[in-house]
SERO-741119 format. One record per residue (C-alpha): residue number from 1; residue in three letters; x, y, z. Coordinates in steps of 0.1 Angstrom, whole numbers. Last residue first. Example, Ala and Ser with C-alpha at 12.3 -4.5 7.8 and 13.67 -1.06 7.14 Angstrom:
# residues 2
+-----+------+-------+-------+-------+
!  nr ! rest !    px !    py !    pz !
+-----+------+-------+-------+-------+
!   2 !  SER !   137 !   -11 !    71 !
!   1 !  ALA !   123 !   -45 !    78 !
+-----+------+-------+-------+-------+
END
This chain:
# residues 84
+-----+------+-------+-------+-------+
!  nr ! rest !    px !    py !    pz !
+-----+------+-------+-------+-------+
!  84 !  UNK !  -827 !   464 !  -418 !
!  83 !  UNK !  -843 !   432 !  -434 !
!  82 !  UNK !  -816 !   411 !  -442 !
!  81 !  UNK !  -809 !   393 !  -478 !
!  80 !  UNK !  -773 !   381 !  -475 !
!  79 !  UNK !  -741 !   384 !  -497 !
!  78 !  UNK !  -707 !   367 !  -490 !
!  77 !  UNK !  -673 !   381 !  -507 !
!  76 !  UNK !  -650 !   359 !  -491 !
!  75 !  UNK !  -615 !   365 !  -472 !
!  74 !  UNK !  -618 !   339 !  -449 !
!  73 !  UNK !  -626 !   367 !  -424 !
!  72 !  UNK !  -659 !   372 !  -440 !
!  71 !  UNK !  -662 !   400 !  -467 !
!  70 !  UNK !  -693 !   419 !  -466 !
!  69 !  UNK !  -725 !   425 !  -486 !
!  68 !  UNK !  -759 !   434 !  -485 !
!  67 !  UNK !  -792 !   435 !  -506 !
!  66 !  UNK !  -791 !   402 !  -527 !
!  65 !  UNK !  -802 !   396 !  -564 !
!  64 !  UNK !  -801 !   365 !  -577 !
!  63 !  UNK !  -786 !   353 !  -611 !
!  62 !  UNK !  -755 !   339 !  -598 !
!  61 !  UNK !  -748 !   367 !  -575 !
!  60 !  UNK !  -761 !   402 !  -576 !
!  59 !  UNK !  -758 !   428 !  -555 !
!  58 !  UNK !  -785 !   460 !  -547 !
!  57 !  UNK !  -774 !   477 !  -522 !
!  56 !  UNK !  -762 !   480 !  -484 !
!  55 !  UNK !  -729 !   471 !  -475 !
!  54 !  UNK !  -723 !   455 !  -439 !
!  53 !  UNK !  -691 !   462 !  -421 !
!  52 !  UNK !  -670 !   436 !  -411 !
!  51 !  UNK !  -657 !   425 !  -378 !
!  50 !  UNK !  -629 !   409 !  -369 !
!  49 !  UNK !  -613 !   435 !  -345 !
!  48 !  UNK !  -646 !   429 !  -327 !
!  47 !  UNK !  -624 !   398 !  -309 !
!  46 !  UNK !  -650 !   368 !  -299 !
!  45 !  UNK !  -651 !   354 !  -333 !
!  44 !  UNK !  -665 !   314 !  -339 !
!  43 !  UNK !  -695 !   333 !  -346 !
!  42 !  UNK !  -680 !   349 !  -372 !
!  41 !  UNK !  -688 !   388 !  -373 !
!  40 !  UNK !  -713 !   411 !  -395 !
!  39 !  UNK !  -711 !   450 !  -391 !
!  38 !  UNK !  -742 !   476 !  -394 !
!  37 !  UNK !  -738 !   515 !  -388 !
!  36 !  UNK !  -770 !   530 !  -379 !
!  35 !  UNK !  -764 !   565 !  -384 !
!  34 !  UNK !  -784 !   590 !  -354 !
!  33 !  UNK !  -752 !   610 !  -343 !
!  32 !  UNK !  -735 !   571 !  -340 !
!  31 !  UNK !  -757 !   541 !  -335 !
!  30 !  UNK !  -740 !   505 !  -336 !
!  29 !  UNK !  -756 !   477 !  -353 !
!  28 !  UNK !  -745 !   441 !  -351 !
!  27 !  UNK !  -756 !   413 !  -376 !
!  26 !  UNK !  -741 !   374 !  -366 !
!  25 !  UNK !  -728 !   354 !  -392 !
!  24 !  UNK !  -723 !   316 !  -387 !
!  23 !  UNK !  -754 !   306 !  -407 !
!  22 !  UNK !  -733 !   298 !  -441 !
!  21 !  UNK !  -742 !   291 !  -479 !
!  20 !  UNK !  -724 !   279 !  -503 !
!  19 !  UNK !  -727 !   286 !  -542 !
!  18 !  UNK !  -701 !   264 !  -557 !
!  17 !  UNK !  -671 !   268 !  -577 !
!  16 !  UNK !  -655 !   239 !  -562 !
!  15 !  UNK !  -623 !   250 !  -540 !
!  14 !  UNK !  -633 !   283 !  -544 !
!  13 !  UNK !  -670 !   287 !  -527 !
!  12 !  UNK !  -690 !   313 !  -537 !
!  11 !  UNK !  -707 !   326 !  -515 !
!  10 !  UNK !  -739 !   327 !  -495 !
!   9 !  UNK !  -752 !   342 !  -462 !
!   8 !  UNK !  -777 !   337 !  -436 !
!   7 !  UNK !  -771 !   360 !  -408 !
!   6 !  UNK !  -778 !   354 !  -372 !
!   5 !  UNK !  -790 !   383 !  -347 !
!   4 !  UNK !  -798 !   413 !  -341 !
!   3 !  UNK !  -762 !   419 !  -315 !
!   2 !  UNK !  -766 !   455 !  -306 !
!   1 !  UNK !  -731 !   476 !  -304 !
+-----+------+-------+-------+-------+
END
C-alpha cells in the first residue's frame, strides 16, 4: 500500500447536527492486476484492520457535492473532495 497523504473530510456530527470537518485521514492506494484500490485510515490507527475503503462518485451533503466516501471508525459517513 502507498500512503498519498492527508484527507480532508466532513461529517455530520451527532451530538449537534453539525457539519464537521477532520484532517486525521490518511489516503492509501494498493495496486492489484492494474486496479487502484483506495482506503482511508485514522491517523491515530496503526492496525490496517481499520481501514476503509474509499467510494468514488458523486455524493452530496448539505447542499455540496463531494467525490468520495467512507465510514471512519467512529462509525461516520465522512465525504472528501480528493483528486485521484
Amino acid at each position: 500500500m502507498t500512503k498519498l497523504g492527508k484527507v480532508k473530510s466532513w461529517y455530520i456530527d451527532p451530538e449537534d447536527n453539525k457539519l464537521t470537518y477532520s484532517q486525521h485521514n490518511i489516503l492509501f492506494v494498493e495496486v492489484i492486476d492494474g486496479q487502484k484500490y483506495y482506503t482511508a485510515r485514522h491517523d491515530s490507527v496503526e492496525s490496517d484492520d481499520y481501514d476503509a475503503a474509499v467510494e468514488t462518485g458523486a455524493f452530496e451533503l448539505c447542499g455540496q457535492t463531494y467525490n468520495a466516501r467512507f465510514a471512519d471508525i467512529y462509525g461516520r459517513e465522512n465525504y472528501t473532495n480528493v483528486t485521484i
